[in-house]
BADO-939528 format. One line per 5 residues: number of its first residue (from 0); their letters; for each residue x, y, z of C-alpha. Coordinates in steps of 0.2 Angstrom, whole numbers, plus 5000, padded with zeros to 4 digits. Layout:
# residues N
NUM	a	X/Y/Z ~ ...
//
This chain:
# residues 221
0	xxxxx	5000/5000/5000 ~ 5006/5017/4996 ~ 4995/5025/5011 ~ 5001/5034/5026 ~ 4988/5022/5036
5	xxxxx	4986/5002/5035 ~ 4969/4997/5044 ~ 4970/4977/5050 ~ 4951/4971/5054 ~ 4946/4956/5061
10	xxxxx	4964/4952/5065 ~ 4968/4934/5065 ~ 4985/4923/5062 ~ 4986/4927/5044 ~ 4988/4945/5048
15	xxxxx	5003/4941/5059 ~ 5019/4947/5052 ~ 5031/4959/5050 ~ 5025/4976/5041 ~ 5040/4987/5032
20	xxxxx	5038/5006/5029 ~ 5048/5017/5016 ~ 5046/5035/5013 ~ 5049/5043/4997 ~ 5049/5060/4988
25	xxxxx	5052/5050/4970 ~ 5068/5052/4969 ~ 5077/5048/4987 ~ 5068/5035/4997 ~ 5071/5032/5016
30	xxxxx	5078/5019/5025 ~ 5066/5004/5029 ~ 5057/5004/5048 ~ 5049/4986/5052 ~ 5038/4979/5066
35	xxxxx	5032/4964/5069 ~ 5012/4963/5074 ~ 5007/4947/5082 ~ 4991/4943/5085 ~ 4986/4940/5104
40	xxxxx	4975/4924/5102 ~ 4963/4919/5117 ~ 4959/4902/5122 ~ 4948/4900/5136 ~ 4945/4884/5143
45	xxxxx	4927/4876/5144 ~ 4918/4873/5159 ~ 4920/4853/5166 ~ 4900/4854/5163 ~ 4888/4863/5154
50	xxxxx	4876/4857/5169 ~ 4875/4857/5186 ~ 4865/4852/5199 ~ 4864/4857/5218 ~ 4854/4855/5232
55	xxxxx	4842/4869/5235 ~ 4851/4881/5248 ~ 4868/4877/5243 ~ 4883/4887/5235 ~ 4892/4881/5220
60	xxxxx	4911/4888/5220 ~ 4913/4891/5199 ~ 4932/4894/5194 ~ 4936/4902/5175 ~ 4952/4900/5167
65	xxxxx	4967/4904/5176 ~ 4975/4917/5162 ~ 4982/4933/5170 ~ 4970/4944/5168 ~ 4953/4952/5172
70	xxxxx	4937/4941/5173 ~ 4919/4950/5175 ~ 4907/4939/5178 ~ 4887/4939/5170 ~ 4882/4946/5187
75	xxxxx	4894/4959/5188 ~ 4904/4952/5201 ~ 4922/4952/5196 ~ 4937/4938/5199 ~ 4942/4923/5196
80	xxxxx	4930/4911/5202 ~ 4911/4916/5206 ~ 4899/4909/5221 ~ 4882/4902/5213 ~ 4869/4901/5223
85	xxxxx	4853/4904/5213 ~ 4850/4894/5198 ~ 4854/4900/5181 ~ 4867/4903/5167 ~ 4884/4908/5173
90	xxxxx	4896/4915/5162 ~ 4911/4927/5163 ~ 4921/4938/5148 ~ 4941/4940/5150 ~ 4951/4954/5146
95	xxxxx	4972/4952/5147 ~ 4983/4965/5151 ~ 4984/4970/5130 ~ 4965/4974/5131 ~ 4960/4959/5120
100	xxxxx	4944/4952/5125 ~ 4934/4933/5124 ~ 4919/4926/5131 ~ 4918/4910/5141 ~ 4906/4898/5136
105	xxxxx	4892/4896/5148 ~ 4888/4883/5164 ~ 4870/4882/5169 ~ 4867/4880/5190 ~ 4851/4869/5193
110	xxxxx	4843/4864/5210 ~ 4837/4849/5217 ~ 4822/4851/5227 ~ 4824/4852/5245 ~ 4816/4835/5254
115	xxxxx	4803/4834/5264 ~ 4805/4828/5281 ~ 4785/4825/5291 ~ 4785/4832/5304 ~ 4789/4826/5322
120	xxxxx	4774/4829/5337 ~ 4780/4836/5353 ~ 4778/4823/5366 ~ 4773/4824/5387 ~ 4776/4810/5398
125	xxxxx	4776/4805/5416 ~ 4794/4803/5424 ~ 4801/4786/5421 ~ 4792/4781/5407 ~ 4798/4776/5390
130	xxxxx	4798/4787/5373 ~ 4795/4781/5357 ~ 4799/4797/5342 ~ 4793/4791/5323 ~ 4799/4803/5307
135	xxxxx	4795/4799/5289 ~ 4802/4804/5272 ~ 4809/4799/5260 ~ 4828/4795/5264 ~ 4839/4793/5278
140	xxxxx	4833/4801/5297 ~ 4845/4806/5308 ~ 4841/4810/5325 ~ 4854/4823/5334 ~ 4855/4833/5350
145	xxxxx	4856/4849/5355 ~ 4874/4850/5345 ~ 4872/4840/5333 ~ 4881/4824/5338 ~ 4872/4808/5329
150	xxxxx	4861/4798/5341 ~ 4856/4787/5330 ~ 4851/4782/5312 ~ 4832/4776/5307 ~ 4813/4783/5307
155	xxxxx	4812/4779/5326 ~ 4821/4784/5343 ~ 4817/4776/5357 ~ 4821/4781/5376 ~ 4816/4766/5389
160	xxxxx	4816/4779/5402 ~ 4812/4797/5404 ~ 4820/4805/5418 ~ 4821/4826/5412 ~ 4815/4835/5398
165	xxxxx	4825/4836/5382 ~ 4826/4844/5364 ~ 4829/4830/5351 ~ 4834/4838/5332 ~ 4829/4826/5317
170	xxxxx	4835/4827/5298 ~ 4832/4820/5284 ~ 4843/4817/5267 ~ 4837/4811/5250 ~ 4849/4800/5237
175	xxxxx	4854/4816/5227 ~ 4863/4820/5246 ~ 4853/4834/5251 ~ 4847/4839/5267 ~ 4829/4844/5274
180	xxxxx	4825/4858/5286 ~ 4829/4850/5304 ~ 4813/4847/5314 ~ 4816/4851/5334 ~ 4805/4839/5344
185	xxxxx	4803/4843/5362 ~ 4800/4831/5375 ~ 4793/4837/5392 ~ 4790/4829/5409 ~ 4771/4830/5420
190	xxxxx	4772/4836/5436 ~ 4771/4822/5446 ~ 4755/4822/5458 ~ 4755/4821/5474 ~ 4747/4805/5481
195	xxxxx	4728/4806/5486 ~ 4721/4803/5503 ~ 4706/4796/5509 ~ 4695/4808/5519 ~ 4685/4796/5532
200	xxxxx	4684/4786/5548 ~ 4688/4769/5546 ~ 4674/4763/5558 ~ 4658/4757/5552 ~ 4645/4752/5564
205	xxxxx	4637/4734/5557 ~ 4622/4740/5543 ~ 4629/4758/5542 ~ 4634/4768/5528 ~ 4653/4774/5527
210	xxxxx	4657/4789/5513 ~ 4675/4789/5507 ~ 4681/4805/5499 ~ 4696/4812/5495 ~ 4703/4831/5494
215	xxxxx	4713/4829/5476 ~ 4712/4843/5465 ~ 4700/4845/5453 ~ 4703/4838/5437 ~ 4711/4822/5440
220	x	4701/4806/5441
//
């Protein structure tokens, strides 16, 4: 070209090279300047998937390429790895330290549906006596305490003897590894009731009536 301007468009390896430039007045010419242009080619490595699924309530940790660089993500948030926790599309565009841009390829973040764990009735029970919990769902139950350590894996807890109240925590997990809200059952103790008495003589006079009453509360039978 005999320009003072070369315009490269849509560059791509065939453009790469070295470009020579000599000035001349028709008579003299200059001495040659060259330069070399290389084209900055991007590859950006695909995501492992191009689905995912999680359990509803979790976090996905995404990761993008690991070029230097500047990665914003399709939410806005910016660096090298994003935190999915809705479902969706997630993808992210690069730019390196030239200013030459590329787009990832795109992971989409499904849920699983939480499980359903039935619920658990509160139970009240004499001191001493035995304790019999039932939960339902479809997976395995776990039944915990108060911190969380495992008492005991199955639909039923038993106690053979209740001496205090307690706070018993039950979950339950599904094949796919996700978890249920956690139920809290309560169990709470009766007051114990005092023993009756029997409000009478204990003489009777042969043919004669004798009435026996006692002074419990009212209420109890």
């Amino acid at each position: 070209s005999t320009d003072d301007t070369i315009s490269i468009s849509q560059a791509n390896n065939v453009n790469e090279g070295f470009y020579s430039l000599t000035a001349s007045n028709g008579i003299c010419a200059s001495a040659t300047y060259s330069i070399e242009v290389i084209v900055m080619e991007i590859y950006l490595q695909n995501f492992i998937q191009d689905s995912v699924f999680i359990c509803q309530g979790d976090t996905l940790m995404i990761n993008s390429d690991t070029l230097a660089g500047t990665y914003i993500w399709q939410d806005g948030n910016s660096g090298n790895y994003t935190l999915a926790s809705e479902e969706g599309n997630y993808f992210y565009s690069f730019t390196n330290q030239y200013g030459c841009t590329a787009n990832s390829d795109t992971i989409t973040v499904n849920w699983l549906a939480q499980p359903v764990l039935n619920d658990v009735t509160d139970v009240s029970v004499c001191p001493g006596t035995p304790v019999n919990l039932f939960a339902s769902g479809n997976g395995t139950i776990n039944w915990y305490d108060t911190t969380m350590n495992l008492l005991l894996t199955g639909d039923t807890l038993y106690f053979s003897e209740i001496t205090q109240g307690m706070m018993i925590q039950v979950q339950l997990t599904d094949t796919n590894g996700c978890e249920s809200n956690i139920d809290t059952v309560f169990i709470s103790l009766t007051p114990v009731l005092p023993a009756p008495e029997i409000d009478a003589n204990d003489t009777i006079c042969e043919n004669g009536t004798l009435n026996l009453f006692t002074n419990t509360a009212n209420g109890f039978t």
